[in-house]
N, C-alpha and C positions, 0 to 999 in steps of 0.2 A: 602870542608875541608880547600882549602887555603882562603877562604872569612870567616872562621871562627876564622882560627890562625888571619888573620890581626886586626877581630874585638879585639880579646881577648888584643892582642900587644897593639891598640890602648886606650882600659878600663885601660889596668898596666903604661901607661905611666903617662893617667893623673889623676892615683890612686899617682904615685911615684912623679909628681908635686904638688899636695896636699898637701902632706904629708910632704914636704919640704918645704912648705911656711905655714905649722901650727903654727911652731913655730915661725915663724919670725911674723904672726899676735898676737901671745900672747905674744910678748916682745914690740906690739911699744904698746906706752900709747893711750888712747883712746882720740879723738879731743875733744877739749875745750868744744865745743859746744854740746855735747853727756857724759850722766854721765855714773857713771861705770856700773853702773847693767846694761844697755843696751850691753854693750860691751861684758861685758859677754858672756850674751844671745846668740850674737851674733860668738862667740868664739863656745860656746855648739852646734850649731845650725850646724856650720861647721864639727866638731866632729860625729855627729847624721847621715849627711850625707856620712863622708866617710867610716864610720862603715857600712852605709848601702850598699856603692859601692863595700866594701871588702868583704860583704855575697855576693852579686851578682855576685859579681867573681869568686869566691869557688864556687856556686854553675855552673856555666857556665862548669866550670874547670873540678868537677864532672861529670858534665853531657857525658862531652868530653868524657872522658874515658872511660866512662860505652859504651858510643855508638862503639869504636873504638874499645873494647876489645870486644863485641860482634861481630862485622862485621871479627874481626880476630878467632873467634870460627865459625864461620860459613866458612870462607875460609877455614879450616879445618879439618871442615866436608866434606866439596866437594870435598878435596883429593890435595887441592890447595896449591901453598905458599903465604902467605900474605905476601901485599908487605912491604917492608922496612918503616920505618919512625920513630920516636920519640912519645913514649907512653903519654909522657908528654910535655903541652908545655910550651917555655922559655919565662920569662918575663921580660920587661927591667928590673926590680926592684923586689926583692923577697917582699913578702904581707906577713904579722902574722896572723894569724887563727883569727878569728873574736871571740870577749871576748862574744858575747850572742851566746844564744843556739838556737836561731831560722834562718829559714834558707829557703832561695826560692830558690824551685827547678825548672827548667827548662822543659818544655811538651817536651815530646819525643815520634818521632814517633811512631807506634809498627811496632815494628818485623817481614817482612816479613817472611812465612811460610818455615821453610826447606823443600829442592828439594829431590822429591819421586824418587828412583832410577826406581820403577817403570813406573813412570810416563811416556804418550805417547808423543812425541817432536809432536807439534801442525804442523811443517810441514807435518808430513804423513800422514793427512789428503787431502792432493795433490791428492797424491795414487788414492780415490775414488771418486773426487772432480776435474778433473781435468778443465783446462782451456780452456773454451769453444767459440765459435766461429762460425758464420753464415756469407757467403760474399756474395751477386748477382749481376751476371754482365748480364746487360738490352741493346742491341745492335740493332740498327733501320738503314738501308743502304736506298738509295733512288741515280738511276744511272744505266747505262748500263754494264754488264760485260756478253762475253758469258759464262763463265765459272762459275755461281755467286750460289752456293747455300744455301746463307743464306737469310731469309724472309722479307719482310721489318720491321718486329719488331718483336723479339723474345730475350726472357730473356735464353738465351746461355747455363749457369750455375748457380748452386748455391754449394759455397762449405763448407760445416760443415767440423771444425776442431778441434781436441782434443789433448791437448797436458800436459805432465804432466811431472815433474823428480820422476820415480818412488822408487830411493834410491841416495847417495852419490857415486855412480855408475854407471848409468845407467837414461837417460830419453827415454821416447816412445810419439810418433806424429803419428798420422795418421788426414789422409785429405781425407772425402769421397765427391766424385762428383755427382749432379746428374741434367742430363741434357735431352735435347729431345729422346737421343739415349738412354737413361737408367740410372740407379746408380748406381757406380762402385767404387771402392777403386782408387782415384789418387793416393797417395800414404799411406802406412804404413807400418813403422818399428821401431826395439829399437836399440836406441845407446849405445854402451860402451863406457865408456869418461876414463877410467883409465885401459888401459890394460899394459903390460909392458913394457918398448920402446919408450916409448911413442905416443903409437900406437891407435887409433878409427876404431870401429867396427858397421858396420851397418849390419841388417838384417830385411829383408823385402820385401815387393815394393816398389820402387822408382823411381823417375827420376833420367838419367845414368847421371853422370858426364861429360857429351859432351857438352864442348863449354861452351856460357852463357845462350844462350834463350833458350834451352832445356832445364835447369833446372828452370826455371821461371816459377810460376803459372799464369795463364788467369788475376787477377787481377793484379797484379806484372810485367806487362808488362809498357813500359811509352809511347804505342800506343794501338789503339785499336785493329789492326791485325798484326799478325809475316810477317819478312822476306818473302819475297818469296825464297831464298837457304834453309828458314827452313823448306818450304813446300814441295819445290821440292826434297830434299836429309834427311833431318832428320826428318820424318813424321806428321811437319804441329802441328796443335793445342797437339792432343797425343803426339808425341817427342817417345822421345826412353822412356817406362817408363816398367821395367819389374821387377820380381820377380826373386831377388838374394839377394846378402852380397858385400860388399865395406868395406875395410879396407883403411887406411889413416895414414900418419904421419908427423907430422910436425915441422918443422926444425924454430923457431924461435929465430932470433935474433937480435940486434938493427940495424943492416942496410937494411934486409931483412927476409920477413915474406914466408916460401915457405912450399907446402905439395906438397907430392905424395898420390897419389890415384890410387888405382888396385879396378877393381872392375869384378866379374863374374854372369852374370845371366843366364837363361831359357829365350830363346826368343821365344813372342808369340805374338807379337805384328805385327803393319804394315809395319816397314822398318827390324825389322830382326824377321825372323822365322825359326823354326827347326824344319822338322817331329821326328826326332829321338832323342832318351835321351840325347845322349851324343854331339847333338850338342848345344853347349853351346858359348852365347855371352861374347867376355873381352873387356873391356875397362879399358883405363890405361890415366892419364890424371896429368899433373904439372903444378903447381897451384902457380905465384908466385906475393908480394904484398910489393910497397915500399911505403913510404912517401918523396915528395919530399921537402915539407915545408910545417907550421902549417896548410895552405890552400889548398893543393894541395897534390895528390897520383895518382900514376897507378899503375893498375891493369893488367897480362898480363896470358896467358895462352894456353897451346898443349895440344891437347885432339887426341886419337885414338882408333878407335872401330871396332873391327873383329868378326864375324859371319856369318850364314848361311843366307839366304832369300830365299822367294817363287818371282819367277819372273809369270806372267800369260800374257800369248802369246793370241792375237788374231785370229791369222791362226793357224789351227792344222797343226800337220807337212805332210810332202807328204808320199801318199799312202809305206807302207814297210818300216817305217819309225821311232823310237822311241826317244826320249832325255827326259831327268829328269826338270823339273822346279820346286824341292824345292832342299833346302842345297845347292844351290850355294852360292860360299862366296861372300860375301860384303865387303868393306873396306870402312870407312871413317877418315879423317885426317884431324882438323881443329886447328885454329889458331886465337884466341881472345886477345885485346886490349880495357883499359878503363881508361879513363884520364878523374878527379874527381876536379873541382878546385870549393871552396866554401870558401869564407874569415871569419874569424871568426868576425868578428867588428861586420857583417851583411848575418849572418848566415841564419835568417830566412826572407831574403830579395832578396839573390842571392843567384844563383849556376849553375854550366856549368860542364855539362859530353857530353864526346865524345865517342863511342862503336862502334867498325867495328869485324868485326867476317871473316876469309876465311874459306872454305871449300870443299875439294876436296873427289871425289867418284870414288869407281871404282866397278859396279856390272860384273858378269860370267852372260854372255847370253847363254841359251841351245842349238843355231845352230849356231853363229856366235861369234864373237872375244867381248871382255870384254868391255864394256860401261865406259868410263872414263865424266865425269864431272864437271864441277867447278863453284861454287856462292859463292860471297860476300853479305855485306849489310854495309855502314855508315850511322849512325845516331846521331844528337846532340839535344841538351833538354838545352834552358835557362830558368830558373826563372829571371823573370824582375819584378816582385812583390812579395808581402805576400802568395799570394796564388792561382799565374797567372804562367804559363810556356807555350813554346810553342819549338816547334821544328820540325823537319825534317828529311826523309830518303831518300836514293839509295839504289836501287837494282838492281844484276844481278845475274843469274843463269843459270845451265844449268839442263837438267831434268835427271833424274837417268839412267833413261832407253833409253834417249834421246841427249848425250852429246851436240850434233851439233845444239840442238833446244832451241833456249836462249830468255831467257824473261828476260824486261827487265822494272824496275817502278820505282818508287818515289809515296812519301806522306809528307805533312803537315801535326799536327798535333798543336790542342789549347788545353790544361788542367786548371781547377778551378775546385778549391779544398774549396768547403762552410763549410767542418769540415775535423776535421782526419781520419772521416768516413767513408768518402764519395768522390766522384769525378765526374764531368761531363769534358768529352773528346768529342770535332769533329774532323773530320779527311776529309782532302781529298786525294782520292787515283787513279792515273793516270799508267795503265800496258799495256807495248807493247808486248804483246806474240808472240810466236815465228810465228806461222801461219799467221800472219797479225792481227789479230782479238786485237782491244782495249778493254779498259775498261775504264769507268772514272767514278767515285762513289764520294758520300759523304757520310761517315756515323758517327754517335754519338753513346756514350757509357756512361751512367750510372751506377756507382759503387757503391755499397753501402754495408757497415758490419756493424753488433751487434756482442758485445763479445770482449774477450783478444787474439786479434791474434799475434801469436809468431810470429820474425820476420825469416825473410827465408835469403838465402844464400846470402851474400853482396858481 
């Protein structure tokens, strides 16, 4: 519309300089050398064309309005207010209606179709449609560990993922896994994204809100094995991941991004379990996110989680003798850190994250006094290329059931990334257990997805 007013502006200006130097051509006398009937001619000839400039511009002019006062019937109809503006437009110089009757009209588009109240918004076809996704992660060790059971090559996982916004309301995810031990629901549930309060609602299965690598899927790790505190205290590859509801709220504003998170499940899992109904897992975890410049953020976070567990004893107890081993409580209490520096100049060239996680446990032994234990893990990841990273971990832990017994590793690890697909990872991995017993491994990891995979918790 504004590339149309400038054309019109510029047709009236040098319609009204024309039109101002007619006359002054019909008053001077015609050169010696040129008789008059030429001159004439030449006079008429000017005349002919600005008659034809002033139909083309009425016509233009027309056209305008016709289009304009249309587009303002159909705002209208839609229940809209058209916007503001001038029906007509102004010209340097007003123009006289053109003395012949003929007249060039201007092609105009047609008239998009008025909108059917009925009609179905083409997003809810999401609904039956949703966005689908295939991941395998392909895992080959080669090294001594006594402890080792994974094969020398075995593709781990494959995770199918469906993910959709099923209204202005509400989206649902589910992640099914399926690996050597069977196929199972990693996770699935629906969110509430507008409850009042500003409040989120999950319900489903999922992974708890403990920590960071607990909620990380297999692919989504930036090594190829977890922590050893994850193994030893927060149940290793599974993690805490069980059937319940999390509510959430989040407090944002420009100096800091913070949620709270409650959350209650049914523990059935390996680190918390409950024979009876009403024992029920919570976890409650603050969540909080700053920017500290356009390149740089941390990330920080308290997670806590109380429930029941099955402890399983090796020696029965002595003859006359009874104690319970399920529903004894658990406690765990962790504490994560992540410092994010990545420059914008050279975004998809650099980037340096740092991630350290504590965590402390404390299991009810059935004959004897409460098992306290404690494991960390640092780890750092540079990008030094397009699509080269490499990094490195520590670890220490202590065992749940074993506080006094601490193992203790490190890994290297190299990533190349041949597409956004895909990844190949090697890794070497070096564990002093607590018994004496080493391990020294090398192993690689092939990653590969088909499909739109939604991105997961940052």
């Amino acid at each position: 519309m504004v590339r149309i007013r400038i054309c019109l502006s510029v047709v009236s200006a040098l319609c009204a300089s024309a039109l101002s130097a007619a006359p002054a051509l019909a008053q001077t006398p015609p050169p010696a050398s040129k008789p008059a009937a030429t001159a004439k001619v030449d006079v008429a000839q000017v005349k002919d064309e600005l008659d034809r400039l002033r139909r083309e511009f009425d016509a233009m002019r027309r056209a305008y309005d016709e289009r304009l006062a249309a587009l303002e019937a159909k705002l209208t109809m839609a229940g809209e207010t058209p916007a503001a503006g001038p029906a007509v437009v102004e010209t340097a110089a007003p123009v006289a209606p053109p003395a012949s009757t003929s007249t060039v009209v201007a092609p105009q588009d047609p008239a998009p179709p008025a909108p059917q109240p009925s009609a179905v918004p083409a997003g809810s076809s999401k609904v039956f449609n949703p966005d689908m996704s295939v991941n395998g992660n392909f895992v080959g060790v080669a090294g001594q560990n006594p402890f080792a059971t994974l094969p020398a090559l075995q593709l781990t996982e494959v995770e199918a993922a469906f993910q959709a916004v099923v209204d202005p309301y509400a989206r649902a995810d589910f992640f099914l896994s399926a690996s050597p031990q069977g196929l199972e629901v990693e996770e699935g549930y629906i969110t509430f994204t507008s409850l009042p309060a500003h409040l989120q609602l999950k319900v489903g299965k999922m992974r708890a809100q403990f920590g960071k690598m607990n909620t990380l899927h297999t692919h989504g790790l930036p090594s190829v094995d977890r922590p050893l505190v994850t193994g030893n205290l927060v149940g290793g590859e599974e993690g805490i991941s069980e059937p319940g509801m999390s509510i959430s709220h989040l407090i944002n504003n420009p100096a800091l991004f913070l949620e709270l998170v409650g959350e209650v499940y049914s523990p059935t899992g390996s680190v918390f379990e409950g024979a009876k109904r009403s024992a029920l897992l919570y976890v409650g975890r603050v969540h909080g996110y700053r920017d500290v410049t356009d390149s740089m953020n941390v990330d920080f976070g308290s997670s806590v989680a109380y429930g029941p567990a099955t402890v399983n004893v090796d020696e029965p107890p002595p003859p006359g003798t009874t104690f319970q081993t399920t529903d004894l409580n658990k406690r765990l209490v962790g504490v994560d850190a992540t410092f994010r520096y990545r420059p914008l100049e050279r975004a998809i060239y650099r980037r340096f994250n740092v991630r350290t996680e504590f965590i402390w446990s404390r299991q009810e032994m059935p004959t004897e006094a409460a098992q306290e234990a404690f494991g960390f893990y640092v780890s750092g990841e540079y990008q030094f290329a397009r699509r080269w990273f490499v990094g490195a971990r520590g670890d220490r832990s202590g065992r749940a059931l074993d506080g006094a017994a601490i193992d203790n590793g490190g890994a290297a690890f190299l990533t190349f990334w041949p597409t956004e697909f895909s990844q190949i990872r090697t890794e070497y991995r070096n564990i002093r257990f607590a018994g004496g017993e080493r391990a020294n491994e090398f192993l690689f990891q092939f990653n590969f997805s088909i499909g739109a995979h939604g991105a997961h918790a940052f």
